[in-house]
C-alpha positions in Angstrom: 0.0 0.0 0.0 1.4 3.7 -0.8 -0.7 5.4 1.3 -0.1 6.7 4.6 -1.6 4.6 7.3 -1.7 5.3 10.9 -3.0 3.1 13.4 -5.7 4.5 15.5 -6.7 4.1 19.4 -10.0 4.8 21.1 -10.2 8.1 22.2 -13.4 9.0 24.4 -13.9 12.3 23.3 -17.9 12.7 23.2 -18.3 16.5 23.0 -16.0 17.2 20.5 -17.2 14.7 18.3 -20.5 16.4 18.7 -18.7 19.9 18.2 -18.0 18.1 14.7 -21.1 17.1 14.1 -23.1 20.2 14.9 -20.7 21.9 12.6 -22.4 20.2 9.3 -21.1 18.4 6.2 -19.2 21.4 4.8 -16.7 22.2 2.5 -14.0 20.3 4.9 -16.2 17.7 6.8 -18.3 14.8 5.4 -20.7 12.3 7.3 -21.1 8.9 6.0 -23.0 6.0 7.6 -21.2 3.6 6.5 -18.5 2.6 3.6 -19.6 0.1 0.7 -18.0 1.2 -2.5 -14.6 2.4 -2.6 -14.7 3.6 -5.9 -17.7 6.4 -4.8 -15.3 7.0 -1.2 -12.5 7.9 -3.6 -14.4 10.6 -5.1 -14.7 12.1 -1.8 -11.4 11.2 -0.8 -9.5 12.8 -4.3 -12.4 16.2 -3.5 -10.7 16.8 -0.2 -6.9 16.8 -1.5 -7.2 18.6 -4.6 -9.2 21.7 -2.5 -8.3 22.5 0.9 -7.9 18.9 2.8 -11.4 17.2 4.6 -11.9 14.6 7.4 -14.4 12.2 7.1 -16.6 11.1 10.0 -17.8 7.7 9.8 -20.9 5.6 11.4 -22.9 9.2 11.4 -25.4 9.8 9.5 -26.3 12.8 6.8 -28.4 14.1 9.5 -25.7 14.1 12.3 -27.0 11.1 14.0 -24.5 8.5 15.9 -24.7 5.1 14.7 -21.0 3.6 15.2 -19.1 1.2 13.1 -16.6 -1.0 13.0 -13.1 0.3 12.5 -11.3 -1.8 11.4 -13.9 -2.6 8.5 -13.9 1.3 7.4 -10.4 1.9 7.5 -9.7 -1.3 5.2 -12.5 0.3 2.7 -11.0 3.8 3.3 -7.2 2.4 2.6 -8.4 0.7 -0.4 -10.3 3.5 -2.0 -6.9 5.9 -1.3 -4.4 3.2 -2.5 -6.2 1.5 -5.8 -9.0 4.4 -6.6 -7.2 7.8 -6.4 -4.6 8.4 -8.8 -1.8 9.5 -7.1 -2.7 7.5 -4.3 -4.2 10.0 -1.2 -2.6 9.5 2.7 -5.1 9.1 5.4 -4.5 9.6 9.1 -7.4 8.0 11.2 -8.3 8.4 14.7 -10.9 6.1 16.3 -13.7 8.4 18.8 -16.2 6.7 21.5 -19.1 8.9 21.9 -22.4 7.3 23.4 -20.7 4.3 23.8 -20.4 3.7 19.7 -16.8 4.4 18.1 -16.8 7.0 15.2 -14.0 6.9 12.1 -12.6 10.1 11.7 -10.2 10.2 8.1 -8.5 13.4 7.5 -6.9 14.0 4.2 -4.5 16.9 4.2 -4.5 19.3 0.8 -2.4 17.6 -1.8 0.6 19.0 -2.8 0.7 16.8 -5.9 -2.3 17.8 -7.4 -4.5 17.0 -9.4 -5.8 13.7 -7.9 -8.2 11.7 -9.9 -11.3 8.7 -9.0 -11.6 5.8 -10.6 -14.8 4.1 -10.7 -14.7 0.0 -11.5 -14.0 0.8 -15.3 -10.7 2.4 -14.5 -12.3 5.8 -15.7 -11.0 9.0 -14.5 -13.0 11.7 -12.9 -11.7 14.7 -11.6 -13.2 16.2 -8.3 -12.8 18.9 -5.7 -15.2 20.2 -3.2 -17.9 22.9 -3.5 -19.6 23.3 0.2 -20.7 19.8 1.0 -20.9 18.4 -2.3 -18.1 16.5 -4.8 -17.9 18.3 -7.6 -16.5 15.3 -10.0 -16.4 15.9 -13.8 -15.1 12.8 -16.2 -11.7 13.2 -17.8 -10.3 12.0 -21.3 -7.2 9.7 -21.4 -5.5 12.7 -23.0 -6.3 15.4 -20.5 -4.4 13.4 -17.5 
């Protein structure tokens, strides 16, 4: 793997993971429930380094609500969506919170100082993406425009 990976403990840190979440999905900060499809994570993933670096909160939902997840699982989907999905690969720190008694994935990816990065979906097609308030902006790319 080429990416950066950092192992996580358990922090208990229940009101600032709630600072995060009261803050929103914003330009800088996504929710997801849970990962299935590495190739859609990328996106996200290649939108935070090629603007202004993001962390990703896992096991909450759109509307802010604490569901928990299994590490372990997310950071092997998250590591394989950086590594295989993102052209140049994108480094992920990870830091494991407990709040409520469920653990939360937080991913932070750090603006890119290789830009541009691209997604790959299953295909092997290139999309490029950045960020544009809470939303990837992700616009297919021809072969000769790489």
């Amino acid at each position: 793997m080429s990416g950066a990976f950092t192992t996580a403990m358990k922090i208990n840190l229940p009101d600032e993971v709630r600072a995060l979440i009261k803050e929103g999905e914003s330009q800088t900060l996504d929710f997801k429930l849970k990962l299935t499809d590495a190739p859609k994570v990328a996106r996200t993933l290649a939108a935070f380094a090629n603007t202004q670096g993001g962390r990703l909160l896992v096991g909450v939902s759109d509307q802010g609500q604490v569901t928990g997840v299994d590490p372990e699982e997310e950071k092997h989907m998250l590591q394989l969506a950086a590594d295989r999905y993102c052209q140049p690969p994108v480094s992920l720190q990870f830091m494991e919170l407990q709040t409520d008694g469920r653990v939360v994935l937080l991913a932070q990816v750090a603006e890119s100082q290789v830009k541009p990065h691209f997604a790959l979906d299953f295909e092997g097609r290139h999309y490029r993406c950045h960020r544009e308030k809470d939303k990837n902006v992700c616009v297919l790319t021809a072969k000769n425009q790489l």
